[in-house]
Backbone as a chain_set.jsonl record, in Angstrom:
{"seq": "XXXXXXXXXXXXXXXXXXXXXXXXXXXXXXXXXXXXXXXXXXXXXXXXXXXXXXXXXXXXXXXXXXXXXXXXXXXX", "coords": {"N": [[0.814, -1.192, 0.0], [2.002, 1.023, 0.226], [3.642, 3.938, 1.16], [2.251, 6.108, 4.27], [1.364, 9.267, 4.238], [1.98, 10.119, 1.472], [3.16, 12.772, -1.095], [0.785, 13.329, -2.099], [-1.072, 13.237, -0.192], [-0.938, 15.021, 1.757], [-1.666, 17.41, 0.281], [-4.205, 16.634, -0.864], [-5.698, 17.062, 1.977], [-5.485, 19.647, 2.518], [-6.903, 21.272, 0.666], [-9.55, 19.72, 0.839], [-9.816, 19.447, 4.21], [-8.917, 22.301, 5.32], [-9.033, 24.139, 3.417], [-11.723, 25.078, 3.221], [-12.003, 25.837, 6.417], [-10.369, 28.48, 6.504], [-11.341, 30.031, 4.849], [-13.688, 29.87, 5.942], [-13.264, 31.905, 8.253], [-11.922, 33.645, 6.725], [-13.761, 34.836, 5.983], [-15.092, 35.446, 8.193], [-13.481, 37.433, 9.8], [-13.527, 39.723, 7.339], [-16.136, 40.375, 7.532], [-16.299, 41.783, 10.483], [-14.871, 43.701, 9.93], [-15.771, 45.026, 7.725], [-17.937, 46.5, 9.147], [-16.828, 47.672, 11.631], [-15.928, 49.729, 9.893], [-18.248, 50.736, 8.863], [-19.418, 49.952, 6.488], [-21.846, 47.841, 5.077], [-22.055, 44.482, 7.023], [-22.362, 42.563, 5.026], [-21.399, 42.291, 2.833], [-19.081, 41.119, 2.967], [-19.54, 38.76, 2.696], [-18.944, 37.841, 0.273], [-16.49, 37.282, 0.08], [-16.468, 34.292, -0.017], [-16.966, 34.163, -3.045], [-15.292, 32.133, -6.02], [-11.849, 31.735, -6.34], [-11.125, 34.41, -5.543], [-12.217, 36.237, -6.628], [-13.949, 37.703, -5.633], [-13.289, 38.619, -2.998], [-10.66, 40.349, -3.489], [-12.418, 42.283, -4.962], [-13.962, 43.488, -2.905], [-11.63, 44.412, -0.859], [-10.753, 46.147, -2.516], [-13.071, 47.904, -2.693], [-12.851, 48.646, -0.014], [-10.504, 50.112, 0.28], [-10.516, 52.043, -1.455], [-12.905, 53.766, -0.613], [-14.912, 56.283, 0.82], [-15.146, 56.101, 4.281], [-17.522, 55.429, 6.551], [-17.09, 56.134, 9.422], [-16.59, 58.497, 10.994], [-14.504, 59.442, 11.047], [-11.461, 61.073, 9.984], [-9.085, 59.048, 8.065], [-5.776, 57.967, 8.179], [-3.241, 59.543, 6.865], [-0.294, 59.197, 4.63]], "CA": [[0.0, 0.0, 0.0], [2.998, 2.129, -0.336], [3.897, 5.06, 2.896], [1.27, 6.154, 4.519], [1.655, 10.098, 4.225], [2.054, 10.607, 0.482], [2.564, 14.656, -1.031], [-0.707, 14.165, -2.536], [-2.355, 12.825, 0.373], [-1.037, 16.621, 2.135], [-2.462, 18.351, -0.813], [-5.661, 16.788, -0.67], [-6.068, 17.481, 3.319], [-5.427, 21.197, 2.827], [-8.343, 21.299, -0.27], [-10.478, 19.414, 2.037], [-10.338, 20.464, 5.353], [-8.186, 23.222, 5.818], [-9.147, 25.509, 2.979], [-12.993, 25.286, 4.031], [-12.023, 26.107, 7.479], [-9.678, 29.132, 6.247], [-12.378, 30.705, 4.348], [-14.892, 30.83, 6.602], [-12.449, 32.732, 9.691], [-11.576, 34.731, 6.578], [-15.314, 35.386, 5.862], [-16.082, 36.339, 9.325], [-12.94, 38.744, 9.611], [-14.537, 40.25, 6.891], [-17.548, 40.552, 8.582], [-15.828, 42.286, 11.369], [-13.982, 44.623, 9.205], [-17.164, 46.045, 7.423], [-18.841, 46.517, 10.58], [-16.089, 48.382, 11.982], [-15.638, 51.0, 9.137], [-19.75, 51.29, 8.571], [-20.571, 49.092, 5.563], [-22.863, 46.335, 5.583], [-21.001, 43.534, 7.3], [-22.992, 41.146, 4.353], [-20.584, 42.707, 1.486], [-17.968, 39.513, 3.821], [-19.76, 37.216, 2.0], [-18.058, 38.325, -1.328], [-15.159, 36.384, 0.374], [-16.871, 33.482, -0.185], [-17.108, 33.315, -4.545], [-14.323, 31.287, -6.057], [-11.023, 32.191, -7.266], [-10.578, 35.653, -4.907], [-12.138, 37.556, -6.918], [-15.309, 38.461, -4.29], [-12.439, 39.283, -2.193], [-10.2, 41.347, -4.402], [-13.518, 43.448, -5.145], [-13.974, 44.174, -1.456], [-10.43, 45.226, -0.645], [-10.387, 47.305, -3.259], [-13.814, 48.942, -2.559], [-12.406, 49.105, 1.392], [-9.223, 50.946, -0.302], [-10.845, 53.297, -2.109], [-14.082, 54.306, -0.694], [-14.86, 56.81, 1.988], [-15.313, 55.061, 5.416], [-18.786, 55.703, 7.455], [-16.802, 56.04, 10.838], [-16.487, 59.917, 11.343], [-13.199, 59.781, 11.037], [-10.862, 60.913, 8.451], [-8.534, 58.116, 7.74], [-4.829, 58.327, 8.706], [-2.393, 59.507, 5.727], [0.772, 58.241, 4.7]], "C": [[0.855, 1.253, 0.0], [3.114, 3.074, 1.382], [2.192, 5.485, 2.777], [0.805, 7.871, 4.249], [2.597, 10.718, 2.684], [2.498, 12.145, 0.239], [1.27, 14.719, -1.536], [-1.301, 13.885, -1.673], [-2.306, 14.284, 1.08], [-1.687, 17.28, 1.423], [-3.788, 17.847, -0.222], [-6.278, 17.038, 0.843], [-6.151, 18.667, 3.502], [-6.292, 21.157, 2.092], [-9.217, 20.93, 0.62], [-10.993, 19.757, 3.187], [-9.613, 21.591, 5.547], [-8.645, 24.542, 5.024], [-11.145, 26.094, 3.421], [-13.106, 26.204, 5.383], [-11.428, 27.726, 7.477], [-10.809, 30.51, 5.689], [-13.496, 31.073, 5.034], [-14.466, 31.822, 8.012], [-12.086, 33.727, 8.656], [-12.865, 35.905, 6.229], [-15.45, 36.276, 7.365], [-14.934, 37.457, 10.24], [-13.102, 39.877, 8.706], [-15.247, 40.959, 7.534], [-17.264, 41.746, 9.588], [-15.423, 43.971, 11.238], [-14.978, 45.914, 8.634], [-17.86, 46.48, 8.12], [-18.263, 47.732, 11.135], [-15.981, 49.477, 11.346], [-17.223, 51.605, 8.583], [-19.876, 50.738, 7.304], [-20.713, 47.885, 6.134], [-22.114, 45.071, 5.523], [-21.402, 42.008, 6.106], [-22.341, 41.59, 3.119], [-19.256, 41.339, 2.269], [-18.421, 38.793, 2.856], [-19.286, 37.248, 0.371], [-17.061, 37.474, -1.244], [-15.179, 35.131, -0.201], [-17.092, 32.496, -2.438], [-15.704, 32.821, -4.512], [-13.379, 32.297, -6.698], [-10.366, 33.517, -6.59], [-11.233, 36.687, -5.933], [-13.656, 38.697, -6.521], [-14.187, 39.385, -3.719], [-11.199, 40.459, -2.612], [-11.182, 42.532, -4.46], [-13.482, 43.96, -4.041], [-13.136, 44.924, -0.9], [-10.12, 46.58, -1.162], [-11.288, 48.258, -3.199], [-13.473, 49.236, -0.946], [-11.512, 50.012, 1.287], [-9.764, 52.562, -0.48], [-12.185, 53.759, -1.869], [-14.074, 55.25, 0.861], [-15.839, 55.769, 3.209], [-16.7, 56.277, 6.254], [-18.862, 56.214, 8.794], [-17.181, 57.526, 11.645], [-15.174, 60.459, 11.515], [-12.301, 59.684, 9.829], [-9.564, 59.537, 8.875], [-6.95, 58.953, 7.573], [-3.837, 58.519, 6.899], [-1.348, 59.366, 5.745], [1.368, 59.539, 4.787]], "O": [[0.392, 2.373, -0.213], [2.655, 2.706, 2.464], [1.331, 5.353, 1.908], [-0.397, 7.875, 3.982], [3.556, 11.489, 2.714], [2.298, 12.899, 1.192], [0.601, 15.753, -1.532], [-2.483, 14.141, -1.903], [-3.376, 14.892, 1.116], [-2.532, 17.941, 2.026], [-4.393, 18.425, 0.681], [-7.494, 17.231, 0.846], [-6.775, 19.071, 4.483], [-7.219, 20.873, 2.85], [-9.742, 21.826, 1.28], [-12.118, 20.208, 3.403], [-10.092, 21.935, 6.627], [-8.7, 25.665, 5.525], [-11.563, 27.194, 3.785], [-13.965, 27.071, 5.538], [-11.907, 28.409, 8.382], [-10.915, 31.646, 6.151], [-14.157, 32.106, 4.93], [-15.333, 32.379, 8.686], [-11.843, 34.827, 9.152], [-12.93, 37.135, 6.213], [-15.815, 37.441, 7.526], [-15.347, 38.173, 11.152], [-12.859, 40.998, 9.154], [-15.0, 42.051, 8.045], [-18.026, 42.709, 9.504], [-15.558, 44.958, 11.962], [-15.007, 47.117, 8.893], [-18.756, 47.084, 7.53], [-18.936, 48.762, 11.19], [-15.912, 50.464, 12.079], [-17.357, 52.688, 8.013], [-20.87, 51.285, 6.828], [-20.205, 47.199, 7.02], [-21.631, 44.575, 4.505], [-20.966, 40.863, 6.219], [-22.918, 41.113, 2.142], [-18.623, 40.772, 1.379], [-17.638, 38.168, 2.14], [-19.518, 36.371, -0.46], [-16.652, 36.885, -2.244], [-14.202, 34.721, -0.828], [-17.227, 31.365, -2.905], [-14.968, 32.906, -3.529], [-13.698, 33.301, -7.335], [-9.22, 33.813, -6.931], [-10.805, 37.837, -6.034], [-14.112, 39.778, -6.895], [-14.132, 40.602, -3.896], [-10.993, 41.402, -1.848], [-10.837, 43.645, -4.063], [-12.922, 45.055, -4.006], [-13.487, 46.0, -0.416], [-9.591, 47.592, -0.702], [-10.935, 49.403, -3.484], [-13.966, 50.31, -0.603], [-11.545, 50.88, 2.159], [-9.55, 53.654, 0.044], [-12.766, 54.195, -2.863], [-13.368, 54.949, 1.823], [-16.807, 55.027, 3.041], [-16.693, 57.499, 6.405], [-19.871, 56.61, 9.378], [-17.883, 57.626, 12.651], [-14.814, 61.547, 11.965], [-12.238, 58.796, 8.978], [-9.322, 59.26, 10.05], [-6.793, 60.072, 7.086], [-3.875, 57.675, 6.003], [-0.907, 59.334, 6.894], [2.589, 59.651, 4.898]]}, "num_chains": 1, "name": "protein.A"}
């Protein structure tokens, strides 16, 4: 039956359980994040399409959009 601890059997344990688990702690930092700066903490779930590119969108509208807080935002 060959070793027991293959590299593909690592691969397929991170696909399986690890990236599931990864995604949804990064979903609900998200969550956290939008909440915190005043948009709707349900723009997180963007995190969630495939590929990054929910999450790409979000970053980039967190980047570049004015924040809800009352506070201007610190400059470089």
């Amino acid at each position: 039956m060959g070793d027991l601890l293959q590299p593909w059997h690592l691969i397929l344990l991170f696909c399986v359980f690890m990236y599931p688990i990864l995604k949804v702690a990064g979903t609900i930092a998200l969550w956290l994040i939008c909440k915190r700066v005043g948009f709707n903490p349900a723009l997180s779930l963007l995190n969630l399409v495939p590929f990054g590119i929910g999450t790409v969108g979000l970053l980039l509208a967190l980047a570049f959009s004015d924040w809800k807080t009352g506070r201007a935002p610190e400059t470089w």
